[in-house]
C-alpha positions in Angstrom: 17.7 -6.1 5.1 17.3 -9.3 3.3 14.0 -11.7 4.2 12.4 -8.7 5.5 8.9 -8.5 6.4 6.4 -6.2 7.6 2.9 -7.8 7.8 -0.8 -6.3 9.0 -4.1 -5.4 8.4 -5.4 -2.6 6.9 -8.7 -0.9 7.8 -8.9 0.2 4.1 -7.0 0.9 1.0 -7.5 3.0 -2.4 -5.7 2.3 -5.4 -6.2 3.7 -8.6 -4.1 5.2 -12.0 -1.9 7.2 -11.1 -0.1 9.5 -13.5 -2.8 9.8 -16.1 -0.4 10.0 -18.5 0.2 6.1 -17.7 -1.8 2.9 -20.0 -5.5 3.2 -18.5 -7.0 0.3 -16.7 -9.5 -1.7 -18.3 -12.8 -2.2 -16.8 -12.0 -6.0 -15.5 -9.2 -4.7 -13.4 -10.9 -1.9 -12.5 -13.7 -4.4 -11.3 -11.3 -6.7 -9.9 -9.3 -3.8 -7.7 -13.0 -2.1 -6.6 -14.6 -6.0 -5.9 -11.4 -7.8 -3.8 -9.4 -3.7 -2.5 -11.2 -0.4 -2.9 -15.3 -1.5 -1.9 -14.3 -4.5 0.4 -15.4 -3.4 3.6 -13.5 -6.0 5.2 -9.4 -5.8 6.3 -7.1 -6.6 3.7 -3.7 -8.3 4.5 -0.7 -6.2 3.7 2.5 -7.8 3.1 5.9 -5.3 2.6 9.0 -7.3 1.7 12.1 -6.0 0.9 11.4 -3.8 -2.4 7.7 -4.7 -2.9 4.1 -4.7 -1.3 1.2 -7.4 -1.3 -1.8 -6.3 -0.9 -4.7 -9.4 -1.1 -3.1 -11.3 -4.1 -1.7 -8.1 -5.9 2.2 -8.0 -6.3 3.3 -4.1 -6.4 6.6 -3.4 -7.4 8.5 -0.3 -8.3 7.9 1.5 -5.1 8.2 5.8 -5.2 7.4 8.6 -3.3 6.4 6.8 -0.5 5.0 8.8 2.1 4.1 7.0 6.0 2.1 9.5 8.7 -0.3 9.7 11.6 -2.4 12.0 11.1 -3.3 14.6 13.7 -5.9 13.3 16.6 -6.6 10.2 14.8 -5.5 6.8 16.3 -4.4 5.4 12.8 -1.2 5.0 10.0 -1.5 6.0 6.6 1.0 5.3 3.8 0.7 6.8 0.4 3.0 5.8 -2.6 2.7 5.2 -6.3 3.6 1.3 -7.6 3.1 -0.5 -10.9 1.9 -4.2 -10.8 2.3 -5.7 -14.4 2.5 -2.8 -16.6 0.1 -1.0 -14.9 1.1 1.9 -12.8 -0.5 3.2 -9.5 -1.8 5.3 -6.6 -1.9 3.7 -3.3 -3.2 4.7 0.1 -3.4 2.2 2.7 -4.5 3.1 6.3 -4.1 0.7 9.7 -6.2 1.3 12.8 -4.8 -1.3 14.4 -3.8 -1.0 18.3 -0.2 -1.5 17.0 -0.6 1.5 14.5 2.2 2.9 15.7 4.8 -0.1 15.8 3.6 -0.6 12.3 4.5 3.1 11.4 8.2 2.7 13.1 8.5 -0.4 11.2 7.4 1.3 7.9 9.5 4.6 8.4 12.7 2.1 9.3 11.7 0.2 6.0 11.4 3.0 3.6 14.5 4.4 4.8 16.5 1.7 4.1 14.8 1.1 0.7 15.7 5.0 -0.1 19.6 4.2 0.4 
């Protein structure tokens, strides 16, 4: 699976701390995430390589629990995972309501499987 690539736009995404037992975020990242991710109305690019997601300019790493549906009666894909980026750990949902949504989910179900092995 090496050089692979999964890359689209996402209708919106939410990241925040996630466990709360983790460092807390200081209020320029906070900013930062809410100014460029959380309250940008506009699409963000999402980039999922091999063992890592970019969304914007952020880097996330250590990928878990990553969970990739389409929800009932809803023309849209959702994934959900936690990820640090520095030493910073989060929660991440990103939904697509793309006309593709559901070659991006088959993509993203055949990546996280392979990641899992």
């Amino acid at each position: 699976m090496s050089d692979f690539t999964i890359k689209y736009l996402a209708d919106k995404v939410h990241i925040h701390r996630w466990p709360h037992d983790t460092p807390i975020w200081n209020d320029s990242i906070k900013k930062q995430l809410d100014e460029s991710i959380n309250k940008n109305p506009q699409k963000k690019q999402i980039i999922v390589g091999e063992t890592s997601i970019q969304i914007e300019n952020i880097a996330f790493n250590s990928l878990k629990k990553i969970g990739i549906s389409v929800p009932f009666f809803k023309d849209e894909c959702t994934m959900i995972l936690e990820a640090q980026f520095g030493e910073l750990f989060a929660h991440i949902h990103i939904t697509t309501k793309s006309e593709n949504f559901l070659e991006i989910f088959n993509q993203l179900i055949f990546w996280r499987d392979a990641l899992s092995k």
